[in-house]
Structure formats: structure tokens, C-alpha cells
N, C-alpha and C positions, 0 to 999 in steps of 0.2 A: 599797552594794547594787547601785547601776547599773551597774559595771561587771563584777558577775555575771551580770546580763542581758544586756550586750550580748555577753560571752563566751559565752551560751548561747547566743544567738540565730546567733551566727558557727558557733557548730560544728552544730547543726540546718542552716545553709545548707550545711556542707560535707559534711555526712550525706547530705542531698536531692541536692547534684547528685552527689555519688561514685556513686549507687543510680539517678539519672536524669540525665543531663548535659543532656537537652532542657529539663527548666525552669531551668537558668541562661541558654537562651540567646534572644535578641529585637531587639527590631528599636529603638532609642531615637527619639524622633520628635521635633525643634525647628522654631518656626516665629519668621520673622522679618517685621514689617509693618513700611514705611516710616511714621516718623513726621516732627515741622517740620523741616523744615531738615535737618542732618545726625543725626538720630537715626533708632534703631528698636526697638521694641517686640518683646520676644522673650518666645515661652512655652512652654511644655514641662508637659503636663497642670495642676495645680494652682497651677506657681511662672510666676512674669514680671516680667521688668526693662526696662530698660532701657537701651542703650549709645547712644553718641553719640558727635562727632569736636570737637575741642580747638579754641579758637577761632584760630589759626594755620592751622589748614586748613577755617575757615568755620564751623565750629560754637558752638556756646556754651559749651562746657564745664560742660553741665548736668550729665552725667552719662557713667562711665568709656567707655575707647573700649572694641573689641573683647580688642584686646589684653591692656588687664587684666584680663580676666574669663580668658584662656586662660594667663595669669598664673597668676593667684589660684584658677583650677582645679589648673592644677600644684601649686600653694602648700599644697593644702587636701588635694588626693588625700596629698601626703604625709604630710602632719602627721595627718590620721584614720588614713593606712594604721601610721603607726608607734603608736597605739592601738588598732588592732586587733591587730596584731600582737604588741605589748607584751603584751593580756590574752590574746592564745593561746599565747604561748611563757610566761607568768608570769614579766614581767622588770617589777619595777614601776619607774616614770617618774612624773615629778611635772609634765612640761615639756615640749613641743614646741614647737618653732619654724621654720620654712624662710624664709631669703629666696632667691628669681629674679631672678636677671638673664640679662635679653635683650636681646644683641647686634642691633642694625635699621641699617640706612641706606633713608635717607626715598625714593633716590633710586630707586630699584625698583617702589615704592609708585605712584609717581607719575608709572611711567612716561619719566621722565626718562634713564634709562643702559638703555640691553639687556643691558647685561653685570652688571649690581646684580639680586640676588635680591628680590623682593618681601616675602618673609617676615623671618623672623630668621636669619642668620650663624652664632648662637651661643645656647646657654640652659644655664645653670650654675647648681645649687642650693647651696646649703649647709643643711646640718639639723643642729639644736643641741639635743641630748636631757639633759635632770635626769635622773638616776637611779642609785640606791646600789648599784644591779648591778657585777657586774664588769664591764669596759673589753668585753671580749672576749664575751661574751652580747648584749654593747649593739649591738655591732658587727655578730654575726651577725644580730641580729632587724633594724636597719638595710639591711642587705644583702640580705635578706626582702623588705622595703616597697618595695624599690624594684626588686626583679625579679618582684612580684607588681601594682607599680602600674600599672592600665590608660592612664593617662594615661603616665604615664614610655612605654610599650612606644609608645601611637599617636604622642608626639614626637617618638624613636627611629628607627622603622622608618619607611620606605616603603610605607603604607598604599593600597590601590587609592581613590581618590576619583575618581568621575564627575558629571558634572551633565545637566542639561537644561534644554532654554528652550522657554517655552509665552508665546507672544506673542496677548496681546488686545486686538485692535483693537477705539477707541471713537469 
């Protein structure tokens, strides 16, 4: 029965915005506080974790660095998008799984080479679906997840990102 609800609930959001595209759209808001050492405290309305750096570069390895969570965001947007998608095309699946790998050289990071990118080089998924469908349904609804997943597009493209710095002196 839950997976008629959440098929219901998917196709009322695509009702709402097909009839208004302004309440799909907003503004996401995360905050980051310096906690001991190399850790921080992140929240975002109701949820909060916490990421930290590996003890190789000073940290504890209390808890995952950045980059696993932009991981396992990847990892995650996939694997729920090919369940949404499974229950709106009705292609049933018993199984998802993605593993990421990302390609780094530490040297960018740290500043060490100007010609070493700071980020990753490289980010390659593989997604492994159960399902008594046909090869070719599988495929298309696949091909869906990942030209509809938010995260795949902001990885992708060349997104505008800006910053600013507000300095207080104590």
C-alpha cells in the first residue's frame, strides 16, 4: 500500500506544478558552524549532522568528511529517483543499488600544485536494478532517473556559484 501512496503523492506534485510552476520553486537554505577541531555542524530546518576531516589531515575521524555526504547524496538521489520512477512508469523492482566513485588528487586541496583541480577529476556511478520487467523498460525508466536527477544535472553542469565574506571583528 505504500507504494500507492507515494505514486499518489508524486503525481499531485506533478499536477500542482504543471497548473503553477511557482510552488515547485525556492530557495534551499544550509548552515554550517565550526565545531573541535576539524569538524562542523550542519543544518538545514529539522535535520543536522555532522562532517569532519580524517585523522591524516588533523582530524579524528569522528565522523564522515564533506565529501561523503556529496557522495552519498549522489548515491541516494539515485537510487529514490529510480523508485519514483519505477512506481510512475509501473515497472516493478524489488532492488536498487548505486555505487560512486570519485576520482581526487589531494594535491589541489591543499593547495600544493596550481595545475591539480581542487575538487574531483572524475565521478562515475553504476546502478544495479532487480526487476522482472523487460531489459528495455528497465533501461528507459534508468535513463529517466538520471536525466530527471537534480543532483546528476548540478554535478554535470557548470552551475553559477557565488560567495561572500562578512568579517567580525572581536
Amino acid at each position: 500500500m505504500r507504494d500507492q501512496e507515494i505514486k499518489e503523492a508524486l503525481e499531485r506534485n506533478v499536477k500542482a506544478v504543471t497548473l503553477r510552476a511557482a510552488i515547485g520553486q525556492g530557495t534551499a537554505v544550509t548552515r554550517a558552524t565550526l565545531g573541535d577541531g576539524l569538524s562542523a555542524h550542519v543544518t538545514e530546518g529539522p535535520y543536522a549532522f555532522t562532517v569532519g576531516m580524517t585523522e591524516k589531515y588533523g582530524g579524528t575521524n569522528a565522523d564522515p568528511n564533506p565529501g561523503v555526504y556529496v557522495r552519498g547524496a549522489l548515491a541516494g538521489c539515485l537510487v529514490i529517483g529510480a523508485k519514483m520512477w519505477a512506481l510512475r512508469m509501473a515497472i516493478p523492482i524489488s532492488a536498487v543499488d548505486v555505487d560512486v566513485h570519485a576520482d581526487y588528487d589531494v594535491r589541489g586541496e591543499l593547495g600544493v600544485s596550481p595545475d591539480v583541480h581542487a575538487g574531483y577529476n572524475a565521478i562515475r556511478y553504476t546502478m544495479r536494478v532487480t526487476s522482472p520487467a523487460p531489459v528495455a523498460n528497465v533501461r528507459a525508466m534508468l535513463e529517466t532517473v538520471v536525466r530527471t536527477s537534480s543532483l546528476v544535472d548540478d554535478l554535470a553542469r557548470a552551475i553559477p556559484i557565488r560567495g561572500e565574506f562578512q568579517i567580525v571583528q572581536d
